[in-house]
Predicted model as a PDB file, atoms N, CA, C, CB and O in Angstrom, pLDDT in the B-factor column:
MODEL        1                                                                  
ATOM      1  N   UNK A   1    -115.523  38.243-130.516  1.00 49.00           N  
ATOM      2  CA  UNK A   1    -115.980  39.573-130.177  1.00 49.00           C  
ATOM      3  C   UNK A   1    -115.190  40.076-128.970  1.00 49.00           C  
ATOM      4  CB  UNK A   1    -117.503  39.579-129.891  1.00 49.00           C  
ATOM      5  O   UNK A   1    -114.824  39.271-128.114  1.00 49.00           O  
ATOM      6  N   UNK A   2    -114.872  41.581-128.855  1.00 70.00           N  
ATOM      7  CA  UNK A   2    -114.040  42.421-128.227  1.00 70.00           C  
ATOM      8  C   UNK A   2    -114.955  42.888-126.942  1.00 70.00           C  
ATOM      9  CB  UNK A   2    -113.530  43.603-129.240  1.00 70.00           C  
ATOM     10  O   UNK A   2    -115.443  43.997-127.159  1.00 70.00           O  
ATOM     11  N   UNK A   3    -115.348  42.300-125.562  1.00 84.00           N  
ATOM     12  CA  UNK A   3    -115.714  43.193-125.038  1.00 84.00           C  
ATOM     13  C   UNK A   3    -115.191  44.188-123.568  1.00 84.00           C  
ATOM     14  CB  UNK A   3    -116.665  42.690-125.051  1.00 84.00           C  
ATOM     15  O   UNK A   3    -115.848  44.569-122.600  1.00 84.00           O  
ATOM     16  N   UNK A   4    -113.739  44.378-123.929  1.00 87.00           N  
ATOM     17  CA  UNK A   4    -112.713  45.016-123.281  1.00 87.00           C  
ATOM     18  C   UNK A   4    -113.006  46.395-123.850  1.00 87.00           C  
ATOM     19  CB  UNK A   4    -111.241  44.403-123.538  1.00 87.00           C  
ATOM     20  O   UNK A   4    -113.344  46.621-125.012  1.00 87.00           O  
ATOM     21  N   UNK A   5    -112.806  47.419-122.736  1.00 93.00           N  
ATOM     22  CA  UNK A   5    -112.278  49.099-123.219  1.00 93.00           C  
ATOM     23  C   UNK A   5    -111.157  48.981-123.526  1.00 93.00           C  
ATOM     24  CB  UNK A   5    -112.250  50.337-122.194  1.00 93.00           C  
ATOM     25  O   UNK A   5    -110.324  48.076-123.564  1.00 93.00           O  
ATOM     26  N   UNK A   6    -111.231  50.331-123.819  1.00 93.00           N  
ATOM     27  CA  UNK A   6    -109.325  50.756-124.255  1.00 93.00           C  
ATOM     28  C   UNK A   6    -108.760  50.374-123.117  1.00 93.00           C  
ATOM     29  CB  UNK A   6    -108.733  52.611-124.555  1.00 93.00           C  
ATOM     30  O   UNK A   6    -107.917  49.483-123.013  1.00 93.00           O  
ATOM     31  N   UNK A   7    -109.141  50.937-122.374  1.00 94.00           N  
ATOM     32  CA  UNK A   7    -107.797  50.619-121.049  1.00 94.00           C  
ATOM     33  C   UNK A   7    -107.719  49.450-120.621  1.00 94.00           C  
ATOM     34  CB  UNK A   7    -107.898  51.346-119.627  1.00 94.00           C  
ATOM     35  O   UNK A   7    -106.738  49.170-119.933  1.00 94.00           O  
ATOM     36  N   UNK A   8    -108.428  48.728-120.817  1.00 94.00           N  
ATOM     37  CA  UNK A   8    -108.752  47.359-120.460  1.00 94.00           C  
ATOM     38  C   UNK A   8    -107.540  46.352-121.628  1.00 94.00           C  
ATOM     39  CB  UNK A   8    -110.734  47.094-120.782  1.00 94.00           C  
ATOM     40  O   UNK A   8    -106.624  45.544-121.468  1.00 94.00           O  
ATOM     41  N   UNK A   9    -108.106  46.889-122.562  1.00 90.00           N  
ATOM     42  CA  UNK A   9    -107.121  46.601-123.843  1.00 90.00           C  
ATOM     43  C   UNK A   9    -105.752  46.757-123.684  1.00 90.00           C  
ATOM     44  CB  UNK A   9    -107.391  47.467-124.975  1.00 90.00           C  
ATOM     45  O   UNK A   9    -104.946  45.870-123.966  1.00 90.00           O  
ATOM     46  N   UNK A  10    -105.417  47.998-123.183  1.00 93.00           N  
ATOM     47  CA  UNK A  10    -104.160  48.368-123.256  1.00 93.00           C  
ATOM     48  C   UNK A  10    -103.180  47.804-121.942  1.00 93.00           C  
ATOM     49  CB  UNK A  10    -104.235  49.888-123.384  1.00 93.00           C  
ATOM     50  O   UNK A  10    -101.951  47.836-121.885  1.00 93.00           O  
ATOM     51  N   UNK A  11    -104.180  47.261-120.875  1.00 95.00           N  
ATOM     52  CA  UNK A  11    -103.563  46.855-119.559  1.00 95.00           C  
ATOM     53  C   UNK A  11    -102.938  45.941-119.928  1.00 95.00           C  
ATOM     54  CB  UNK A  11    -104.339  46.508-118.431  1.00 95.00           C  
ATOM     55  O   UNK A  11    -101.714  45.885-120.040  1.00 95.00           O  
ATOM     56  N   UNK A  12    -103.970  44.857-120.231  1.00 92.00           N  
ATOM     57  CA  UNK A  12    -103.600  43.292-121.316  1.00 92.00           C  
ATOM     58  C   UNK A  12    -102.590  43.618-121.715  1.00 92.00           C  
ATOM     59  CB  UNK A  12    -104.505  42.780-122.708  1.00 92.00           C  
ATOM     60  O   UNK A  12    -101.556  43.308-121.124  1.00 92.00           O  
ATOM     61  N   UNK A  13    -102.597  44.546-123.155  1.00 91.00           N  
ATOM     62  CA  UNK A  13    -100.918  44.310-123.773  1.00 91.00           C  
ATOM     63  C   UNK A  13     -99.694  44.934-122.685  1.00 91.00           C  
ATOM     64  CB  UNK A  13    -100.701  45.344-125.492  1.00 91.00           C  
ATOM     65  O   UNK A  13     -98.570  44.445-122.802  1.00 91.00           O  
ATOM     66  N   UNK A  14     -99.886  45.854-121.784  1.00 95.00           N  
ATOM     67  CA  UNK A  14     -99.097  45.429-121.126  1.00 95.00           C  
ATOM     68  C   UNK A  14     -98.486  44.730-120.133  1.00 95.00           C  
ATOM     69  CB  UNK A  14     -99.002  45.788-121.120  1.00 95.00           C  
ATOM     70  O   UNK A  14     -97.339  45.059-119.828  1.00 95.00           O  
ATOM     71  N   UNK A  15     -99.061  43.762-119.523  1.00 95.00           N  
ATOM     72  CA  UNK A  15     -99.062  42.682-119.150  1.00 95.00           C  
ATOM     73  C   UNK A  15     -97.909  41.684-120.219  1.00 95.00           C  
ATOM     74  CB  UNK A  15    -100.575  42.359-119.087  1.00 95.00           C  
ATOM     75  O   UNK A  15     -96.724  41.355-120.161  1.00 95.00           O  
ATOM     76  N   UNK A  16     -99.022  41.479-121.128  1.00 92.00           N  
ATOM     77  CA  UNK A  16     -98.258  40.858-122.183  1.00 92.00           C  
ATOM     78  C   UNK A  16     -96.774  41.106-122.607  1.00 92.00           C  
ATOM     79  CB  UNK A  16     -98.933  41.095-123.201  1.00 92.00           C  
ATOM     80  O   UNK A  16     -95.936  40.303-123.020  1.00 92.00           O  
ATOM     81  N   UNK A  17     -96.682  42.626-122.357  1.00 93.00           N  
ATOM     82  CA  UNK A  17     -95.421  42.772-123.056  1.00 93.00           C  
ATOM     83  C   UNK A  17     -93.958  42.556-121.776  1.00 93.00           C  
ATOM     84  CB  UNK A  17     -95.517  44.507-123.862  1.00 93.00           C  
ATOM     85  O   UNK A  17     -92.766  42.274-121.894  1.00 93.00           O  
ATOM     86  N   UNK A  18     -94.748  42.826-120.771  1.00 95.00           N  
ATOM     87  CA  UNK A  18     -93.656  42.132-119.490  1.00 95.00           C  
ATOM     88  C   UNK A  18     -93.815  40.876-119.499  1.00 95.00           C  
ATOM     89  CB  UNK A  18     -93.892  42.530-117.893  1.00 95.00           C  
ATOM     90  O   UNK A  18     -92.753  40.325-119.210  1.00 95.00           O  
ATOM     91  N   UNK A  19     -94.801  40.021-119.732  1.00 94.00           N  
ATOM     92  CA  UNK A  19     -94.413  38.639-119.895  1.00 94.00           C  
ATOM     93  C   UNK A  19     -93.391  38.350-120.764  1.00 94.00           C  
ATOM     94  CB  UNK A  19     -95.418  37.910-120.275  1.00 94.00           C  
ATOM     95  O   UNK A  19     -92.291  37.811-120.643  1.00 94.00           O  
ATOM     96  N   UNK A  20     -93.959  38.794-121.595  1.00 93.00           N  
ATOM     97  CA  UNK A  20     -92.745  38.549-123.083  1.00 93.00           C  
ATOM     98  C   UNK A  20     -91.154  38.772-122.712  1.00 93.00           C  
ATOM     99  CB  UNK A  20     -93.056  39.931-124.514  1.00 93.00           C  
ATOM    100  O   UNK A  20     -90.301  37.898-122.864  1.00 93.00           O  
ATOM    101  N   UNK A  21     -90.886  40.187-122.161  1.00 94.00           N  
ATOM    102  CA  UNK A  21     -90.032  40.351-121.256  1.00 94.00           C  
ATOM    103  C   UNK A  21     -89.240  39.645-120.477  1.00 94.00           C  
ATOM    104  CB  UNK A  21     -90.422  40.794-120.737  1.00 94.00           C  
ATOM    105  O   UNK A  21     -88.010  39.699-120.444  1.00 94.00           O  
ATOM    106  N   UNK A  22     -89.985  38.945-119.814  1.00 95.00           N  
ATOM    107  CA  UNK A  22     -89.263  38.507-118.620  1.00 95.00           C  
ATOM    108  C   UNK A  22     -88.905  36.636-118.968  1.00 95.00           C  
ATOM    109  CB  UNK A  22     -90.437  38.874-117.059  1.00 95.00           C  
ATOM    110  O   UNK A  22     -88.261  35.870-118.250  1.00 95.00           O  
ATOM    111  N   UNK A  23     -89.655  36.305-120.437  1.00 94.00           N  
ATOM    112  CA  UNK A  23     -89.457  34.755-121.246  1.00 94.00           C  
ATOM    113  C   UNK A  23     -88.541  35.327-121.908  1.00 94.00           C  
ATOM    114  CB  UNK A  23     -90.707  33.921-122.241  1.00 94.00           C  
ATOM    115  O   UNK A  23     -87.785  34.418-122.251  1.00 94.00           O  
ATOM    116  N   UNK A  24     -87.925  36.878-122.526  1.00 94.00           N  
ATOM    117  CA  UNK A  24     -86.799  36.481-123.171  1.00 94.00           C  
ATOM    118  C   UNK A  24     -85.872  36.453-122.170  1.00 94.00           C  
ATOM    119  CB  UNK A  24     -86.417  37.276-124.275  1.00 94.00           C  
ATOM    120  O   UNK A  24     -84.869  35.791-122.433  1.00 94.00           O  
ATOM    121  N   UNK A  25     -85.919  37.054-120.944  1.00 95.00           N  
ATOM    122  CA  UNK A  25     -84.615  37.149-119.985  1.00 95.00           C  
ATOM    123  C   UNK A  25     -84.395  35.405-119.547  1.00 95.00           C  
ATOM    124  CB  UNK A  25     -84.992  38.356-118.340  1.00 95.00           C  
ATOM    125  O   UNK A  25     -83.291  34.877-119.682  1.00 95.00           O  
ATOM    126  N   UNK A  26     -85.134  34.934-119.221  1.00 94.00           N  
ATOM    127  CA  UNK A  26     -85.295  33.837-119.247  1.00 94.00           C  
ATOM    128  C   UNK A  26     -84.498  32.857-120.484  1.00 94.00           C  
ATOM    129  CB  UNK A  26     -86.594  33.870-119.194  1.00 94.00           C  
ATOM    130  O   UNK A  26     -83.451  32.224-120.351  1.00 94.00           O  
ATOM    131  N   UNK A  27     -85.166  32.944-121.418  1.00 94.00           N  
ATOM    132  CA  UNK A  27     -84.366  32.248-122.594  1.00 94.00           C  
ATOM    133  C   UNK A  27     -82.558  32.669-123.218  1.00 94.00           C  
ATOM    134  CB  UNK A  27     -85.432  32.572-123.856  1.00 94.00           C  
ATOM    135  O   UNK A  27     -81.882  32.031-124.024  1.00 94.00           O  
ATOM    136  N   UNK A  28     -82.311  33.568-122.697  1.00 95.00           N  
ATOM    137  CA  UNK A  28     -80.978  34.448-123.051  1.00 95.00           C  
ATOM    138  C   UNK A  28     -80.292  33.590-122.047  1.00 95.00           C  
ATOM    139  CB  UNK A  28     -80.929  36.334-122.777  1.00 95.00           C  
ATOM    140  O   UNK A  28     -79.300  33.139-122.620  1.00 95.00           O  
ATOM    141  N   UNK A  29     -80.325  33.293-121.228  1.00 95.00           N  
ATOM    142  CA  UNK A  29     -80.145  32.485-120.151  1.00 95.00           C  
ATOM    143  C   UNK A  29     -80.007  30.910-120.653  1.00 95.00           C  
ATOM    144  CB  UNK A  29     -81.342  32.738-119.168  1.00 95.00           C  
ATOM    145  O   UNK A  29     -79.028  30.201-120.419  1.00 95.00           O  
ATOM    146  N   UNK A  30     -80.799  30.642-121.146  1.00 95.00           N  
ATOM    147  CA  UNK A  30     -80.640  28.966-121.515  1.00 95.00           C  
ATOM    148  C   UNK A  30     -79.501  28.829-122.165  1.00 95.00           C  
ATOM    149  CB  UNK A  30     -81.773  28.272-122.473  1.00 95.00           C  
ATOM    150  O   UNK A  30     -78.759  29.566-122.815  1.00 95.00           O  
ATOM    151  N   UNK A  31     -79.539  27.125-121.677  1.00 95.00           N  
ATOM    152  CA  UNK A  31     -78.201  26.450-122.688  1.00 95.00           C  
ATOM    153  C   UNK A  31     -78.897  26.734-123.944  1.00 95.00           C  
ATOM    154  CB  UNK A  31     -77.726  24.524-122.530  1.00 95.00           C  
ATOM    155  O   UNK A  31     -79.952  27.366-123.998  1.00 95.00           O  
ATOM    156  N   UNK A  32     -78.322  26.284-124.880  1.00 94.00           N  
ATOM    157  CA  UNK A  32     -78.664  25.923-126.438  1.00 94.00           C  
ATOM    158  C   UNK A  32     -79.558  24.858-126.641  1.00 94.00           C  
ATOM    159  CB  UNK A  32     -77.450  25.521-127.237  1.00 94.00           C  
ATOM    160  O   UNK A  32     -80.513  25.011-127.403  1.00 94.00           O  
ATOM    161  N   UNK A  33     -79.238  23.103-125.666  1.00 96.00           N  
ATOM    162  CA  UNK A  33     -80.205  22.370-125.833  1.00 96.00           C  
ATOM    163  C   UNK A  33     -81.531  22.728-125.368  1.00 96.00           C  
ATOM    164  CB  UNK A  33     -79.873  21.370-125.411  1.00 96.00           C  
ATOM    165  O   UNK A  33     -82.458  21.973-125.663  1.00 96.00           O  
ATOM    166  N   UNK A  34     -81.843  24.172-124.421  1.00 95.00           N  
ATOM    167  CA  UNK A  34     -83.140  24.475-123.913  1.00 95.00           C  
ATOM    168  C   UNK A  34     -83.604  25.048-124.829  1.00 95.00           C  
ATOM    169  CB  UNK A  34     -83.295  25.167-122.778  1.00 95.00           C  
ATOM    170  O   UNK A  34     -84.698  24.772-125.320  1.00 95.00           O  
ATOM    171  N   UNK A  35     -82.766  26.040-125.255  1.00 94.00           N  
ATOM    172  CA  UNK A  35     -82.978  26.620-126.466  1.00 94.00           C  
ATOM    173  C   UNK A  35     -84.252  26.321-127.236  1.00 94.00           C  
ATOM    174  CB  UNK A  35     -81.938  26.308-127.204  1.00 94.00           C  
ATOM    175  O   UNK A  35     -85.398  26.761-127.323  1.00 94.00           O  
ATOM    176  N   UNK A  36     -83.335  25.157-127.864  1.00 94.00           N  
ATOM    177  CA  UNK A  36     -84.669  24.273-128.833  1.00 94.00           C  
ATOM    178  C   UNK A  36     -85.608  23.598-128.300  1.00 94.00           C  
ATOM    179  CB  UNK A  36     -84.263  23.190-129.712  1.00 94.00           C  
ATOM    180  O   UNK A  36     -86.569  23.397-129.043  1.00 94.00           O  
ATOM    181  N   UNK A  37     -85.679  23.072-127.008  1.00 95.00           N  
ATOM    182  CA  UNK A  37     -86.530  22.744-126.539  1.00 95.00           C  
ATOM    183  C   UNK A  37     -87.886  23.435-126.760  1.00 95.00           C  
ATOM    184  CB  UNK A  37     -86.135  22.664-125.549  1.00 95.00           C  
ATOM    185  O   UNK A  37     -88.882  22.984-127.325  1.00 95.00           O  
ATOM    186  N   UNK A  38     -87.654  24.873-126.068  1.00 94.00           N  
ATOM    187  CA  UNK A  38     -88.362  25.948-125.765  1.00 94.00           C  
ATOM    188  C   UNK A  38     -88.739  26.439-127.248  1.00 94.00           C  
ATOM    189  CB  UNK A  38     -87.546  26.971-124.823  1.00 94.00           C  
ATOM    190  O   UNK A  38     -89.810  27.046-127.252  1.00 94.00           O  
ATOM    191  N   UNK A  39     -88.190  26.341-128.382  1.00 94.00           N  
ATOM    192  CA  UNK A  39     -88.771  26.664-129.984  1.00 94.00           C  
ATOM    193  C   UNK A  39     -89.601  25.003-129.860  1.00 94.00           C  
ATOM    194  CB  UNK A  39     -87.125  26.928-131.680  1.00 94.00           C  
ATOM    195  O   UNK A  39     -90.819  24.950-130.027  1.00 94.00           O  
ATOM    196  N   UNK A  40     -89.322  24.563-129.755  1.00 95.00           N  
ATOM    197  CA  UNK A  40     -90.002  22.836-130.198  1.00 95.00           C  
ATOM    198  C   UNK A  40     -91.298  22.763-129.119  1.00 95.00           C  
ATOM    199  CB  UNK A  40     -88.583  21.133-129.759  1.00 95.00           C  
ATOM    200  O   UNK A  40     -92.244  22.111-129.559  1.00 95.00           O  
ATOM    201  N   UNK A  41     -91.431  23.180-128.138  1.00 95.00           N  
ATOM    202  CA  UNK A  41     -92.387  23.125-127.549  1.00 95.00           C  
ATOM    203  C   UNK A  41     -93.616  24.337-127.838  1.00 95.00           C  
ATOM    204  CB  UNK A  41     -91.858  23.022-126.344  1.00 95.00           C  
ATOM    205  O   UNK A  41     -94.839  24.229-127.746  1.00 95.00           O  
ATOM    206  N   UNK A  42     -92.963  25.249-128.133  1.00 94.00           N  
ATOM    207  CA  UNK A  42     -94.070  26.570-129.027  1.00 94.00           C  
ATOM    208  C   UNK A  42     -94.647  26.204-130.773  1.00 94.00           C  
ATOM    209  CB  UNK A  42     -92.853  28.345-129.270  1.00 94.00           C  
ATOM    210  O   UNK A  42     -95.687  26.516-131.353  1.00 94.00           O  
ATOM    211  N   UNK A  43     -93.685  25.579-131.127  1.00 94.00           N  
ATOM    212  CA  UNK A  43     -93.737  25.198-132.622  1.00 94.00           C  
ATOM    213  C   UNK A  43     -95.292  23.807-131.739  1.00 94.00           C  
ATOM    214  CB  UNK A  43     -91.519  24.352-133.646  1.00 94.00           C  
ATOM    215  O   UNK A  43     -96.462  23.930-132.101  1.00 94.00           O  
ATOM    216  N   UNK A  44     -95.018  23.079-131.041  1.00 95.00           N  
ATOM    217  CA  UNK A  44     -96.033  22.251-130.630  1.00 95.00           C  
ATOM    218  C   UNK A  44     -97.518  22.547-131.013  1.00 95.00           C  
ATOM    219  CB  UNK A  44     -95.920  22.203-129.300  1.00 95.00           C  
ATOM    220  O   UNK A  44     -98.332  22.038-131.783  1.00 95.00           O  
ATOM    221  N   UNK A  45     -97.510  23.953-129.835  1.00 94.00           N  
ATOM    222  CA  UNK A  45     -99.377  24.596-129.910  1.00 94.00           C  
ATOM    223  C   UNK A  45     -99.304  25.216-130.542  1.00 94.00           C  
ATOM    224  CB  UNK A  45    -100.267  25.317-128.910  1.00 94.00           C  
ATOM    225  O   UNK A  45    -100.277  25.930-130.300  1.00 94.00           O  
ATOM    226  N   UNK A  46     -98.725  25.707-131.521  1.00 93.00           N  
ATOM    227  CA  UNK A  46     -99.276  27.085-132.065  1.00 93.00           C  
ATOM    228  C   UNK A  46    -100.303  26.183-132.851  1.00 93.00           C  
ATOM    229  CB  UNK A  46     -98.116  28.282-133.064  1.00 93.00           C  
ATOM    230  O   UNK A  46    -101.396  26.548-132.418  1.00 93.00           O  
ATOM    231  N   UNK A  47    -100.533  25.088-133.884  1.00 90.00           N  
ATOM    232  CA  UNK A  47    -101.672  24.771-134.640  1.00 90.00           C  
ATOM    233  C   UNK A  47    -103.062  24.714-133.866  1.00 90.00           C  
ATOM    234  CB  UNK A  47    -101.399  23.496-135.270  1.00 90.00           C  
ATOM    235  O   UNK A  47    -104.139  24.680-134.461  1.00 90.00           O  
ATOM    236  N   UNK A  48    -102.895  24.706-132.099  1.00 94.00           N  
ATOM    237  CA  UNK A  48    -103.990  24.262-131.953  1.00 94.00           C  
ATOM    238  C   UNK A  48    -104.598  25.730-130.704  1.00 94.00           C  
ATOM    239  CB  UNK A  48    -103.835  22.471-131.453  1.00 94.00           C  
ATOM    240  O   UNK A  48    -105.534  25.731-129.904  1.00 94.00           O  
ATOM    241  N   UNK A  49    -103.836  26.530-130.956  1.00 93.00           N  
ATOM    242  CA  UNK A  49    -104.209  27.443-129.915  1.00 93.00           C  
ATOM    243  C   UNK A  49    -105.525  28.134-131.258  1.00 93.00           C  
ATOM    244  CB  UNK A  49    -102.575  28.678-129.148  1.00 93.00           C  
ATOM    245  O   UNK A  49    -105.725  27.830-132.434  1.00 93.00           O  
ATOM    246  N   UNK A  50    -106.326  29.382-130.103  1.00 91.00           N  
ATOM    247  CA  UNK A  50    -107.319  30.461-130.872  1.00 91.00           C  
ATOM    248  C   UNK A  50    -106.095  31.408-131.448  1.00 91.00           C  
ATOM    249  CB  UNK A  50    -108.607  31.445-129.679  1.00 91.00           C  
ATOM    250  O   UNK A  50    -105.018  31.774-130.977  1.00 91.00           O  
ATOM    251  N   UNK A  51    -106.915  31.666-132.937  1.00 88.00           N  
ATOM    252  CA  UNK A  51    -105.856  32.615-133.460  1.00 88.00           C  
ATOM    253  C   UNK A  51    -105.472  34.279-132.430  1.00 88.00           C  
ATOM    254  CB  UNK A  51    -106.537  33.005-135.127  1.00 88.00           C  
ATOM    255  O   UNK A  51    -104.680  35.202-132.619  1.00 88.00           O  
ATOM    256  N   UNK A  52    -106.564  33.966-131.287  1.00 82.00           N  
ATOM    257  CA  UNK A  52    -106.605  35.543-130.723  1.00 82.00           C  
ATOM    258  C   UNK A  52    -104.993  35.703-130.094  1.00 82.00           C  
ATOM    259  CB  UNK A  52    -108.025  35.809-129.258  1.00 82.00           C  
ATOM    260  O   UNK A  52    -104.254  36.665-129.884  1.00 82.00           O  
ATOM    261  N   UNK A  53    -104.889  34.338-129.931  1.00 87.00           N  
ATOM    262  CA  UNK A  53    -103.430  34.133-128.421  1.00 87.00           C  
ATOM    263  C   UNK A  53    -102.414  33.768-129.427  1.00 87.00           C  
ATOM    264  CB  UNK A  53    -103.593  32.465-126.831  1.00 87.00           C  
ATOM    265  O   UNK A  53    -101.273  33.868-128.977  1.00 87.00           O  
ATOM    266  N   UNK A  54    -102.503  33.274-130.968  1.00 93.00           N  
ATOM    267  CA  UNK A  54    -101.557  32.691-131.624  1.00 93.00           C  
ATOM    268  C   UNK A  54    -100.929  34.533-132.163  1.00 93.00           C  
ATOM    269  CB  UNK A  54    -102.246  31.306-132.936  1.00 93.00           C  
ATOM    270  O   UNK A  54    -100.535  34.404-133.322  1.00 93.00           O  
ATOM    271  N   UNK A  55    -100.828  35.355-131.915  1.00 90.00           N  
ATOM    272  CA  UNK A  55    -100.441  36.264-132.293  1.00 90.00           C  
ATOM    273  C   UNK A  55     -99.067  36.695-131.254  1.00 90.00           C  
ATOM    274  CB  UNK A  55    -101.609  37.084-132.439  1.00 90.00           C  
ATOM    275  O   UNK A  55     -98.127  37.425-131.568  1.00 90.00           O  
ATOM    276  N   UNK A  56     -99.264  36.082-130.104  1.00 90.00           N  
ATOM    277  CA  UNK A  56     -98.634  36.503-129.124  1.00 90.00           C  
ATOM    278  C   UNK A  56     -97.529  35.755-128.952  1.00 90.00           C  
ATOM    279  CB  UNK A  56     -99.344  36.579-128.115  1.00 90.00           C  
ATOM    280  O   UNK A  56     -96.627  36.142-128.210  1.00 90.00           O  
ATOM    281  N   UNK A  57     -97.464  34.549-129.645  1.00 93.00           N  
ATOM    282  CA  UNK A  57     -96.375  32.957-129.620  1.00 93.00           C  
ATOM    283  C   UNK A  57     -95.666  33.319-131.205  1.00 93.00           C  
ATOM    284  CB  UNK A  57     -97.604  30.840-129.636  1.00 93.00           C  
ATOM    285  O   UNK A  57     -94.605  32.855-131.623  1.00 93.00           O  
ATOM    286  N   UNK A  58     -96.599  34.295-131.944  1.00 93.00           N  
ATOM    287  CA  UNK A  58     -95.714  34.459-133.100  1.00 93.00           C  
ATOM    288  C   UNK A  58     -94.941  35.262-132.713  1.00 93.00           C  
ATOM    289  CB  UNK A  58     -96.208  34.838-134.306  1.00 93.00           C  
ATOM    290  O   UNK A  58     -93.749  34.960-132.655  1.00 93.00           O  
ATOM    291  N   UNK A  59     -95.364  36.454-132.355  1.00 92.00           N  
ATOM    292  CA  UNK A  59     -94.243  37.541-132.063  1.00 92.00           C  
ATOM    293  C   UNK A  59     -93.076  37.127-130.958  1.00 92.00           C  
ATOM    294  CB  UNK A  59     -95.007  38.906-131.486  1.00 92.00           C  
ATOM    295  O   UNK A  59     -91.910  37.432-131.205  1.00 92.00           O  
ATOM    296  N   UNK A  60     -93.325  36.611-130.057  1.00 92.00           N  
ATOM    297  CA  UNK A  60     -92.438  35.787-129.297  1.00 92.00           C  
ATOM    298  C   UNK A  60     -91.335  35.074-130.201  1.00 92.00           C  
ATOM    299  CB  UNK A  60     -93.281  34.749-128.538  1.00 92.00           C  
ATOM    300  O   UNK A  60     -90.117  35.183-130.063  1.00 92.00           O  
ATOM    301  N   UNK A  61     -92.035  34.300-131.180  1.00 93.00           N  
ATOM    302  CA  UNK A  61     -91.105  33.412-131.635  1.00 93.00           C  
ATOM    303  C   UNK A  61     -89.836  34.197-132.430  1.00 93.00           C  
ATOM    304  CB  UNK A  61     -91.882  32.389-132.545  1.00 93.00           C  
ATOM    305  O   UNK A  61     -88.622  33.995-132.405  1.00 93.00           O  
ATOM    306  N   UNK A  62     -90.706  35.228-133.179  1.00 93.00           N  
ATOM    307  CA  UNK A  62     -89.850  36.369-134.009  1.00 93.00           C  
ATOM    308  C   UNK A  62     -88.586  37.142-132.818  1.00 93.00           C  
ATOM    309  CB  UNK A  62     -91.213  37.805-134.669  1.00 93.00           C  
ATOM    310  O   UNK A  62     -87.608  37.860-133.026  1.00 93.00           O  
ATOM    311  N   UNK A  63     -89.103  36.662-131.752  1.00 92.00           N  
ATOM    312  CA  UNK A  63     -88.177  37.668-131.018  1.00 92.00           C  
ATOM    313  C   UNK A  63     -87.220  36.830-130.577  1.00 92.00           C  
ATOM    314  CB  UNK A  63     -88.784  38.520-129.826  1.00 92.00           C  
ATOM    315  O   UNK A  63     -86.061  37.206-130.408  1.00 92.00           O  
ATOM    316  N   UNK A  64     -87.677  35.472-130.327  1.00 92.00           N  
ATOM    317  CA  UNK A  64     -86.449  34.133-129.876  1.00 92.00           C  
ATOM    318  C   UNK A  64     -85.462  34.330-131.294  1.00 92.00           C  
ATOM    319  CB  UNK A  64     -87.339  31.992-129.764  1.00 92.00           C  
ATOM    320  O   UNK A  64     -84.261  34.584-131.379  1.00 92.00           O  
ATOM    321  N   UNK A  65     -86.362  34.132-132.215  1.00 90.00           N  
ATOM    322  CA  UNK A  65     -84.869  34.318-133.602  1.00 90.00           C  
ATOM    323  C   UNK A  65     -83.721  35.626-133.786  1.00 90.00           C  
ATOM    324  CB  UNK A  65     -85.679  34.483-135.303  1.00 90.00           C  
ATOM    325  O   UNK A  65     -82.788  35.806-134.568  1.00 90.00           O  
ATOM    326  N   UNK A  66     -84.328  36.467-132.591  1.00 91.00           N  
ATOM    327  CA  UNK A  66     -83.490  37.673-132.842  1.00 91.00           C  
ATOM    328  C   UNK A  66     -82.370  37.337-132.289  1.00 91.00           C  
ATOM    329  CB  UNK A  66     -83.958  38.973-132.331  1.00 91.00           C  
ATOM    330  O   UNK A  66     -81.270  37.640-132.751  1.00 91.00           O  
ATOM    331  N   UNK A  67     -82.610  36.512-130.985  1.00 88.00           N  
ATOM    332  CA  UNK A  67     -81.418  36.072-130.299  1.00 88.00           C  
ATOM    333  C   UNK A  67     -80.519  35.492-130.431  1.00 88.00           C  
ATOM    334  CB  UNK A  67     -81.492  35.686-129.664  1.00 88.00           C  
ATOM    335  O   UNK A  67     -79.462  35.704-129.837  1.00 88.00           O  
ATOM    336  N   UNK A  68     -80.737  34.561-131.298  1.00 71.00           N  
ATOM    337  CA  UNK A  68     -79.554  33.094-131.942  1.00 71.00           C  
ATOM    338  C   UNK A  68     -79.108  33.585-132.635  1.00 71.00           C  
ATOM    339  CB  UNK A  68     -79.899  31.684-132.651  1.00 71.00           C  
ATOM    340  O   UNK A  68     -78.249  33.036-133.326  1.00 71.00           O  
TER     341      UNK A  68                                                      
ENDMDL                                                                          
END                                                                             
């Protein structure tokens, strides 16, 4: 259950979306062996996270593949 307002809602995603941000500047940056590290360590939790937060490691991940 949702008990955030809109703005409350919308702060979150943006938050979120500068995090996201600032892990790809971060990863553009890595060698190649971090690279995979950093996919191998997300590929780790995603089975065991809440689906609420597993939305946020998918789109992430979709965005690490944009890069390679």
């Amino acid at each position: 259950m949702n008990n955030l307002t809109q703005t409350q809602t919308d702060a979150k995603q943006e938050y979120l979306n500068r995090q996201q941000e600032s892990m790809l500047a971060c990863y553009r940056q890595s060698e190649p062996i971090e690279r995979k590290a950093i996919i191998r360590h997300i590929n780790s939790f995603l089975e065991v996270i809440p689906k609420a937060n597993k939305s946020f490691w998918v789109n992430f991940l979709i965005e690490l593949e944009k890069i390679d």
